[in-house]
C-alpha positions as CSV (number, residue, x, y, z in Angstrom):
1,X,0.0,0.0,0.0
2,X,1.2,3.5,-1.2
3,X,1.9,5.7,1.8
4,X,0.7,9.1,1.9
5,X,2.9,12.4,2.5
6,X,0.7,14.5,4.3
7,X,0.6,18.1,2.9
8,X,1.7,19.4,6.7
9,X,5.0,17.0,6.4
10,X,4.8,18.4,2.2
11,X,4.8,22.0,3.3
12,X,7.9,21.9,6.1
13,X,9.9,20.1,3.3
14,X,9.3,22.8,0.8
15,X,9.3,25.6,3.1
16,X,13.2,24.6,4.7
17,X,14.5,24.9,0.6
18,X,11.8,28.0,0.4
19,X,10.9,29.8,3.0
20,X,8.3,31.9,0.6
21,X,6.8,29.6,-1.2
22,X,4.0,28.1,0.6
23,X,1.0,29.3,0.6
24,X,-1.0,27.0,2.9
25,X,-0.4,23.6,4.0
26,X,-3.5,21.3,4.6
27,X,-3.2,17.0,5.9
28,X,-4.9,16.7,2.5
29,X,-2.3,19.1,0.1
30,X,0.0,22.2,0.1
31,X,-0.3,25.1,-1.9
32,X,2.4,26.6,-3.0
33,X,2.8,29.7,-5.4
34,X,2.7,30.2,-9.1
35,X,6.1,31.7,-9.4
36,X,7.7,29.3,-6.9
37,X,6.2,26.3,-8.6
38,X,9.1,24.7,-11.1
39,X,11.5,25.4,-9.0
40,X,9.2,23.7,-5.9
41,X,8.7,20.7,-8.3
42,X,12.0,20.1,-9.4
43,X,13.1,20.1,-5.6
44,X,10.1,17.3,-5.1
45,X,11.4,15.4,-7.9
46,X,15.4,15.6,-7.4
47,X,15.1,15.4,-3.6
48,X,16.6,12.0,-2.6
49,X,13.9,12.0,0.2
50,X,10.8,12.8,-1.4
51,X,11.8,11.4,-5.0
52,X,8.5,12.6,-6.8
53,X,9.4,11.0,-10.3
54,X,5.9,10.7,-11.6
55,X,3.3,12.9,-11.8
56,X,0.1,10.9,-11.6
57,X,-2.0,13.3,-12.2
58,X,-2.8,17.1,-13.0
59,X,-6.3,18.8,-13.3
60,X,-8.0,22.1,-13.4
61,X,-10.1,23.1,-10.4
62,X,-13.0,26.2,-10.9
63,X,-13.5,27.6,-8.1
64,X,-15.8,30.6,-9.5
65,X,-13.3,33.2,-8.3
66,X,-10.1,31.5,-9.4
67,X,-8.7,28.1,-10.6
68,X,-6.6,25.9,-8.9
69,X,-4.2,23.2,-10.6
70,X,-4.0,20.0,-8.6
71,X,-0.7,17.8,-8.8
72,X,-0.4,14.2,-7.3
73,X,2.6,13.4,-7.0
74,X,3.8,10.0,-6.7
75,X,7.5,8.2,-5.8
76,X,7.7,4.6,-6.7
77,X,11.0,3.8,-5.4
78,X,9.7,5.1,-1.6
79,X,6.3,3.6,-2.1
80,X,4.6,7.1,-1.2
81,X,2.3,9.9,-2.8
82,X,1.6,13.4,-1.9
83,X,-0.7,16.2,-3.4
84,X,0.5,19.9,-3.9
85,X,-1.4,22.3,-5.8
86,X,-1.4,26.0,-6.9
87,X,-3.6,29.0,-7.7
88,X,-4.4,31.5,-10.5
89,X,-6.3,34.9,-9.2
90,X,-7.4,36.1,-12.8
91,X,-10.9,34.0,-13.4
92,X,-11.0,35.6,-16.6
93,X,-6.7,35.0,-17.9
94,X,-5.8,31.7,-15.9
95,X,-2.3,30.6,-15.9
96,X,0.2,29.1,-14.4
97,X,3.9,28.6,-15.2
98,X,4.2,24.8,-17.0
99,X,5.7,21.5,-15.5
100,X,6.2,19.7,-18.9
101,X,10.4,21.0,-18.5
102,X,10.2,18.9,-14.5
103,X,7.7,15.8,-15.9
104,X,7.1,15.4,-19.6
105,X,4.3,13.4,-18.6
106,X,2.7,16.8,-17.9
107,X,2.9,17.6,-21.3
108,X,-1.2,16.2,-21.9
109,X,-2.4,16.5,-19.2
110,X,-1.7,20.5,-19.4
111,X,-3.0,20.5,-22.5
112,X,-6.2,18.7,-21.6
113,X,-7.0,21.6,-18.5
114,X,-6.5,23.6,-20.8
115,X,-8.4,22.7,-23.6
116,X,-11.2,22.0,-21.3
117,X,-10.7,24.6,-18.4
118,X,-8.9,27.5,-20.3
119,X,-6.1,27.5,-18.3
120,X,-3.0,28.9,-19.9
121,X,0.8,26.8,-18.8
122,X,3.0,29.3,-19.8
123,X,6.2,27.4,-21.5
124,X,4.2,24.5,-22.2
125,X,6.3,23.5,-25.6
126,X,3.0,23.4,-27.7
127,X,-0.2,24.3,-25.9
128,X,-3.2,23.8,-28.2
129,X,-6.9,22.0,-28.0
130,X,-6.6,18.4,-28.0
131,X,-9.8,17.3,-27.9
132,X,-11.8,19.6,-28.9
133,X,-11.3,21.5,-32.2
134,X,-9.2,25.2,-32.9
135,X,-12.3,28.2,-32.3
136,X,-14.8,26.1,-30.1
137,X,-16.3,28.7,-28.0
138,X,-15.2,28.3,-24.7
139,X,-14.2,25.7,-22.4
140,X,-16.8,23.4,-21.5
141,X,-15.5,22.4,-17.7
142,X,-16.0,25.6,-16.6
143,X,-18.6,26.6,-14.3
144,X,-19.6,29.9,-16.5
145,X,-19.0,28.0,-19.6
146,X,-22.8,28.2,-20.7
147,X,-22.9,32.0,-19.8
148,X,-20.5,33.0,-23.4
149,X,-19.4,36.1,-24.2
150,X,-21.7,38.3,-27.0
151,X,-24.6,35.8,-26.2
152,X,-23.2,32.6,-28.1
153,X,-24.6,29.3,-27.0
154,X,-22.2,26.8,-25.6
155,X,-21.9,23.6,-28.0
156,X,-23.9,22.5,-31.2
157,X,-27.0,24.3,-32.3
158,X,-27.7,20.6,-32.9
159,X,-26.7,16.9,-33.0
160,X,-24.6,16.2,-36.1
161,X,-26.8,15.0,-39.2
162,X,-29.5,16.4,-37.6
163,X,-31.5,18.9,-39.6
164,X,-33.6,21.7,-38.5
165,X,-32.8,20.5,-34.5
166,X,-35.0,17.2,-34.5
167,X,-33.5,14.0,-35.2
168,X,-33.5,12.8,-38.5
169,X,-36.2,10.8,-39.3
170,X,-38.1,11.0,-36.3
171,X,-40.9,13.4,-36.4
């Protein structure tokens, strides 16, 4: 069974390499800031200690009046997994700087949040849609997304090969 690095136990090893770069430390994650954050994740990774090698996961998180990017973190050869996550103010311009450079593994999964979530990984080495296509309106995990700028709809008008917005050939 994988053991789990508390966020508190996260937070005092990141804090004693930077002192400024937590923002809050929970049992369940630590926060720490954009600007800190490759540096902060190269430290989790290169650290003999902590050893975080793989990033299991990354995902966008609306919380109406900003986003938050979640990272869990996991080292295989110490059998244990932690969570750290950061925050973008601007609801409106999300982004964050990119991890791809510390775990290419990162490289989809930033694409993915933001395709979906319109948040922005500055440095990502080629941020663009990957599921859904170049000038869809919007991004369809957010919580506004239905509420589109100039009064567009979100989505179709209707269901391909369907004409006139019934289903063809049912009446």
């Amino acid at each position: 069974m994988t053991r789990v690095l508390s966020g508190l136990d996260l937070g005092q090893h990141i804090q004693q390499k930077f002192p400024d770069a937590v923002v809050d430390a929970r049992p369940e994650w630590t926060e720490v800031k954009a600007d800190s954050l490759v540096e902060v994740c190269t430290y989790l990774r290169d650290d003999p200690e902590l050893d975080f090698r793989y990033l299991s996961s990354l995902t966008g998180v609306d919380r109406l009046e900003h986003f938050e990017v979640v990272y869990h973190l996991q080292s295989i050869g110490r059998n244990q997994a932690s969570i750290l996550k950061t925050r973008c103010d601007d609801h409106d311009n999300p982004e964050v700087p990119s991890v791809v450079p510390v775990w290419r593994g990162a490289d989809l999964q930033e694409r993915e949040a933001f395709d979906l979530m319109g948040i922005r990984f500055r440095g990502h080495p080629d941020l663009r849609r990957v599921f859904l296509w170049e000038g869809f309106p919007g991004h369809p995990l957010r919580k506004d997304w239905l509420n589109l700028p100039g009064g567009q709809m979100a989505g179709l008008e209707r269901f391909p090969g369907e004409p006139g917005g019934k289903l063809e050939g049912r009446g």
